[in-house]
C-alpha positions in Angstrom: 158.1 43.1 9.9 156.3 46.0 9.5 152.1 46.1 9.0 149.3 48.3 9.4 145.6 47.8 10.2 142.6 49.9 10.1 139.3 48.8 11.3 135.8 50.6 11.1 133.3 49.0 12.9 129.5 50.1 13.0 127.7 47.9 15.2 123.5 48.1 15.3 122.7 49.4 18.8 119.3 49.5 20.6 120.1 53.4 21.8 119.1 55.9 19.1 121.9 58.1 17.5 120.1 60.9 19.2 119.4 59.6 23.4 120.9 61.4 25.9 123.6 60.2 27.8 124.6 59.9 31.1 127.3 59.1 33.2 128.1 55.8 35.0 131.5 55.0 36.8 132.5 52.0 39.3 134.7 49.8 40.1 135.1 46.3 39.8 136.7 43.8 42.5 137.8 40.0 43.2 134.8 38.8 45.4 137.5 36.7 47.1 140.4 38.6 47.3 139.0 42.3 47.1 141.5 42.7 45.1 140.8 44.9 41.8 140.2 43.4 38.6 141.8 45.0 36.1 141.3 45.0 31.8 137.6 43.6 32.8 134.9 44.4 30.3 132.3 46.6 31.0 129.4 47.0 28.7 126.2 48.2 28.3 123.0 45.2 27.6 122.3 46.0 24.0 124.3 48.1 22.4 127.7 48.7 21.6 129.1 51.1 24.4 131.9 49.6 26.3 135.0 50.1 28.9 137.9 48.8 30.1 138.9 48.6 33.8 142.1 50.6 35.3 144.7 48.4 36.8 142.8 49.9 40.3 139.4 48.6 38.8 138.0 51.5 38.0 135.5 52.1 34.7 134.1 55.2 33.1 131.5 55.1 30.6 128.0 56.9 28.8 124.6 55.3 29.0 121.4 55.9 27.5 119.3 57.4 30.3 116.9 55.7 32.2 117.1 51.8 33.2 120.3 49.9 31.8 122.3 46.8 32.6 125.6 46.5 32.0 127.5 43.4 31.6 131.0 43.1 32.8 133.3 40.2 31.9 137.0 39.2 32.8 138.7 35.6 31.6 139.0 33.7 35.0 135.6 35.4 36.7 132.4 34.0 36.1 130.7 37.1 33.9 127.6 39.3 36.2 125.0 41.3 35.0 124.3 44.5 37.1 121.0 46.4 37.1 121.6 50.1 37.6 118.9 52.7 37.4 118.4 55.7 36.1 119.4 57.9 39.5 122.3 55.9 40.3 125.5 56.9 39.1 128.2 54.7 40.6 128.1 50.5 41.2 130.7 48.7 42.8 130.9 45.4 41.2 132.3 42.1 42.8 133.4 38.9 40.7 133.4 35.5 41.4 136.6 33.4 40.1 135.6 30.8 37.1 137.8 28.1 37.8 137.2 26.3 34.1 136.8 29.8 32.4 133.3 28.7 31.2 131.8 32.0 30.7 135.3 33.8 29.3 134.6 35.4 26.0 137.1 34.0 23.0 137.8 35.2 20.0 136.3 32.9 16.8 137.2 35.1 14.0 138.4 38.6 12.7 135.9 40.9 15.1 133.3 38.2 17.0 133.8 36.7 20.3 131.7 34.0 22.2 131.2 32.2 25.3 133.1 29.4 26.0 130.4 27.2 27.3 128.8 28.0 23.8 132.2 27.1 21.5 131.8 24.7 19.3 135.5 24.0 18.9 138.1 23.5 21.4 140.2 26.6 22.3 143.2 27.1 24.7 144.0 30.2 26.1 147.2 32.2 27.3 146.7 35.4 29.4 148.7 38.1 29.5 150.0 37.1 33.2 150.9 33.6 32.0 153.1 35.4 29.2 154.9 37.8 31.1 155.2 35.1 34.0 158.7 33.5 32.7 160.9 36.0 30.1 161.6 34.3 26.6 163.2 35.4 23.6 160.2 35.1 21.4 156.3 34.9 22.1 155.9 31.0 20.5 158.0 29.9 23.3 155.6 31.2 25.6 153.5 28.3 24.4 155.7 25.8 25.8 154.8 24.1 28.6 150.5 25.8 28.7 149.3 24.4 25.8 148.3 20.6 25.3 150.2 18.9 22.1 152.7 22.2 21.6 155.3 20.7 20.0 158.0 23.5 20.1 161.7 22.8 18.7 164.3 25.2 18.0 165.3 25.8 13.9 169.3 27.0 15.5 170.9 27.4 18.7 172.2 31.2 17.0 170.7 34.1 18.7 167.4 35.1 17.4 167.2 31.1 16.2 164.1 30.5 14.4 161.2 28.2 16.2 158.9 25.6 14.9 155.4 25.3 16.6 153.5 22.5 15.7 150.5 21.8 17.6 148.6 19.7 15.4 151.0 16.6 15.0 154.5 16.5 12.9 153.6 14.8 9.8 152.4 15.9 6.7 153.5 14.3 2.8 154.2 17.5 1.3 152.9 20.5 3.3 153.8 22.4 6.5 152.5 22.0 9.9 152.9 25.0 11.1 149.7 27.1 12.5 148.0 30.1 11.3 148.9 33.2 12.9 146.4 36.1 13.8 147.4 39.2 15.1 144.6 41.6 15.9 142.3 40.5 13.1 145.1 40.5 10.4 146.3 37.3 9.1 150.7 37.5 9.5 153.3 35.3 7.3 155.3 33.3 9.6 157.6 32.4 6.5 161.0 31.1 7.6 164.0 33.1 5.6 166.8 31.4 5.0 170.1 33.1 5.6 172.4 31.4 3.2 174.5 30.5 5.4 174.8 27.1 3.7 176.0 29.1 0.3 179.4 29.7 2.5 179.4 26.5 4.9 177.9 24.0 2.9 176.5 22.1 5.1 174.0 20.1 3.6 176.9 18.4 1.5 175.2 18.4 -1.8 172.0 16.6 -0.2 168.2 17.9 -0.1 168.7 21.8 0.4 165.5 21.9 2.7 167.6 20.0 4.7 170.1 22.1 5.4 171.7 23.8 8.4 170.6 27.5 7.3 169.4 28.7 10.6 166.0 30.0 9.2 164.1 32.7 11.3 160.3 32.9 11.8 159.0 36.0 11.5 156.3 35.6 13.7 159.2 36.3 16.2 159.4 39.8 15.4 156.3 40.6 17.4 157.4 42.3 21.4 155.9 39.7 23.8 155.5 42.8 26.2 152.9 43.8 23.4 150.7 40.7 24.1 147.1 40.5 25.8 146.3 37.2 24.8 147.1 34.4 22.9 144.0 31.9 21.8 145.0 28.5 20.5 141.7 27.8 17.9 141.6 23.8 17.1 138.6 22.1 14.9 136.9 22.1 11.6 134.8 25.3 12.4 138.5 27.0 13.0 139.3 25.9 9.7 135.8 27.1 8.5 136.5 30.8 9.7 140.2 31.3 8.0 140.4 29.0 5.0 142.4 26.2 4.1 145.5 28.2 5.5 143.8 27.0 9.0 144.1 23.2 8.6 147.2 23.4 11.1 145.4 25.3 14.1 145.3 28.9 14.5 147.1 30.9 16.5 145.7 34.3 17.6 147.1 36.9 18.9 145.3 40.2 21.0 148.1 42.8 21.7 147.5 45.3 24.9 145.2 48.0 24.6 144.3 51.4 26.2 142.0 51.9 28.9 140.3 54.7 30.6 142.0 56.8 32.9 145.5 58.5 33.5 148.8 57.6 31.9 150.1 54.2 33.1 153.9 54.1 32.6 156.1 50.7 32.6 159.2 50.5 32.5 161.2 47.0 32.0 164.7 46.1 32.3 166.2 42.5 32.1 169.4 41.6 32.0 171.3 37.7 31.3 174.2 36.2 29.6 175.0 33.3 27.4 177.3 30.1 28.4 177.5 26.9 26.2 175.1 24.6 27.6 176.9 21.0 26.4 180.4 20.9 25.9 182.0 18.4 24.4 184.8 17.8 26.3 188.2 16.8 25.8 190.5 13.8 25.8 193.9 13.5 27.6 196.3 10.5 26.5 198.8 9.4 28.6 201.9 9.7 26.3 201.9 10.1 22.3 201.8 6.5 21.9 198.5 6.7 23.1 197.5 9.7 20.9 199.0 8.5 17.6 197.1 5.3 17.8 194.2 6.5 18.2 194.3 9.3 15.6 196.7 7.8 13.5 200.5 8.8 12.3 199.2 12.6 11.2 198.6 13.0 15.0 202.4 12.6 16.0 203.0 16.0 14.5 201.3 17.5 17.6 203.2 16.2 19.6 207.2 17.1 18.3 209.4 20.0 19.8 210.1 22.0 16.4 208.6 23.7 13.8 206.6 20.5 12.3 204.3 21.3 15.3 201.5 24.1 13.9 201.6 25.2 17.9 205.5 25.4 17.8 206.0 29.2 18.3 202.4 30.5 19.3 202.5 32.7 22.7 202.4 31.1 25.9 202.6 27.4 24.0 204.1 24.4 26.3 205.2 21.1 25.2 202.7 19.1 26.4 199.7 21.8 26.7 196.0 21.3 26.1 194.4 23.4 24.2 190.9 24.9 24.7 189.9 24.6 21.2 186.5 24.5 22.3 186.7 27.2 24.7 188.6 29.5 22.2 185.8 28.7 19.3 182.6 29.0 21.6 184.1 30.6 24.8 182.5 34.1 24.8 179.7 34.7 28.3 178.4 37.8 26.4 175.9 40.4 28.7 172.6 40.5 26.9 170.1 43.0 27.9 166.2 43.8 26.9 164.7 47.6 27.8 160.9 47.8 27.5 159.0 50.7 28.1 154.9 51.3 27.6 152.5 54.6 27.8 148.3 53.7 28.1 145.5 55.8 29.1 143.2 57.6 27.9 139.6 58.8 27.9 136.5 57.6 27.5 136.2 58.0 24.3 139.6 57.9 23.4 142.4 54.7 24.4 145.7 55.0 23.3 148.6 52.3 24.1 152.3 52.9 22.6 155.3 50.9 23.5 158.9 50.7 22.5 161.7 48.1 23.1 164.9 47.3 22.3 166.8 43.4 22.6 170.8 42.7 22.5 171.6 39.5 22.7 175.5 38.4 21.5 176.6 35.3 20.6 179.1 32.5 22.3 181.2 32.7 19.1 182.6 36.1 17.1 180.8 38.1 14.9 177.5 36.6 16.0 174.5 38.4 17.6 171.0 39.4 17.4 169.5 42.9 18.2 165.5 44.0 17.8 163.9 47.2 17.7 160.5 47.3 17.9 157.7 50.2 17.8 153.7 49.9 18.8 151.0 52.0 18.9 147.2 50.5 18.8 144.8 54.0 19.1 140.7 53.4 19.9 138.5 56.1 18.9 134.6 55.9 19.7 133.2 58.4 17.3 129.6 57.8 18.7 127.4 55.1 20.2 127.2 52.6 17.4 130.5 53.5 15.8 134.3 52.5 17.1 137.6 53.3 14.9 140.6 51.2 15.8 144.6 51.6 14.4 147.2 49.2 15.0 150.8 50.4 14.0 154.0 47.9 14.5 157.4 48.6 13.4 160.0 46.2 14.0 164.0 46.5 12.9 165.8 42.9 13.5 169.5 41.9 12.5 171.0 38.6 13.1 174.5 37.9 12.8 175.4 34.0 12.0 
């Protein structure tokens, strides 16, 4: 999946095009922890200037001179305002936790945020530290288990196996159930492609092809979940009143990681894991070929004769009397899968940059099966003055599934 977004936004500010500006730094702090709170918004009361806390806290930004307020909000602390005056160049700001995230700011449509106390739909949010908290192959099973009503099943057990997310119930006459996703303003296809694989298997048997066994993959699972800020889960008729029809099932979106002020912040991620069948079938062990043949019939004796009428007569290392691990030999393979991650942000204040790059390897229990993904980011912020902001997402993703 490859797409590219480019957004202009001119937003009316009180400060004239022409006001000086002045400097204002700080740093913002857990008022129970004293811990730093980082990716908390900074802005300025009434107009559009705004900053983004380091991972130590800190913020940099311009200011009209004179008397301003600034605002600064973070989802789980309750948002403060702070008066600063017009000699005072540095404020050390402390946050109180907001245990039902009352006053966190949520998306509600392609560029507009609101309080949550003043929503007038139900939304669930995912943070970034919930994401990253457990690693999963794709970002919809991230949902599992901190969303209400996710209903998340897997399309195949095949690496790179497609997902269904249903969060709105499982029934519908003749459409799909599947939600609406967002990803930083621009509406993406989650379309399942089929692989054909029932062309060579055929495995539906000649019945309903949609109800075949084709291992479809969502695309939707293209996206890096080291990419992801947030993840907002919009329910309700005014959700549906902001996207369209399209937004009958739920929406789903999605804020990828941004730049911040300040020097380069480099992450590097390794993980490493390996695949076993989880639910093996077993096998049966008969106490003589009497047994056998009457419970497979007279084809079975075959199996169980000393000469060439035996399709294992001859084969290396074969006893009279052996068990085979057919299902051992079929699904037997503990391959060493491995995902590398690594990310570049910073920035200054007028400029945020964040790039990222990974790369996935996962191999299959059976031959000639496998998935690999390469993926490429970049999301740019450009503040060309104090009522305009220029923003660029860039994604690149390479995926190849072997079934």
């Amino acid at each position: 999946m490859c797409y590219l977004s480019f957004a202009l936004l001119a937003a009316a500010g009180a400060a004239p095009a022409g006001a000086q500006q002045r400097p204002i730094t700080g740093r913002v702090t857990s008022a129970t922890s004293s811990e730093p709170v980082a990716r908390a918004n900074v802005s300025v009361a009434g107009t559009a200037i705004t900053a983004l806390t380091s991972e130590q806290g800190e913020f940099s930004l311009s200011a009209p001179e004179g008397n301003v307020t600034l605002i600064v909000r973070r989802i789980g602390f309750k948002r403060r305002e702070i008066a600063v005056s017009a000699s005072q160049g540095r404020v050390e700001v402390t946050l109180e936790p907001d245990v039902f995230n009352l006053e966190a700011v949520v998306v509600t449509g392609i560029a507009t945020g609101v309080e949550r106390r003043n929503l007038g739909n139900a939304v669930a949010t995912v943070s970034a530290s919930e994401l990253g908290f457990v690693p999963t192959p794709s970002i919809e099973q991230q949902l599992q288990g901190k969303v209400a009503g996710a209903d998340i099943q897997a399309n195949s057990g095949a690496p790179g196996g497609g997902l269904q997310v249903r969060l709105r119930g499982v029934t519908s006459i003749n459409a799909t159930a599947e939600p609406l996703y967002v990803v930083d303003g621009v509406i993406v296809s989650d379309v399942a492609i089929p692989s054909n694989q029932n062309a060579v298997t055929a495995a539906s048997g000649g019945s309903n092809p949609s109800l075949n066994q084709d291992a479809q993959v969502n695309r939707i699972a293209d996206l890096n979940p080291n990419d992801i800020e947030s993840m907002e889960i919009l329910r309700g008729a005014s959700a549906s009143a902001i996207y369209g029809q399209k937004a009958s099932n739920v929406v789903v979106v999605i804020k990828t990681k941004r730049g911040q002020s300040g020097g380069p912040q480099f992450t590097v991620s390794q993980k490493l894991g390996t695949f076993d069948i989880a639910n093996k079938m077993g096998s049966r062990v008969f106490p003589d070929s009497v047994a056998a043949v009457g419970a497979f019939g007279p084809s079975a004796a075959k199996y169980f004769r000393n000469n060439s009428t035996n399709p294992y007569f001859g084969r290396p290392g074969y006893t009279p009397g052996q068990a085979f691990p057919l299902e051992d030999e079929l699904a037997g393979r503990k391959p060493l899968s491995y995902e590398t991650a690594v990310s570049l942000s910073g920035g200054t204040e007028n400029t945020q940059y964040f790039a990222s790059a990974t790369s996935k390897d996962d191999g299959g229990i059976i031959d000639n099966t496998g998935f690999q993904r390469q993926a490429l980011r970049l999301n740019l912020d450009q503040r060309l003055g104090s009522r305009v902001h220029a923003s660029l997402n860039t994604s690149y993703t390479r995926t190849l599934a072997q079934r």
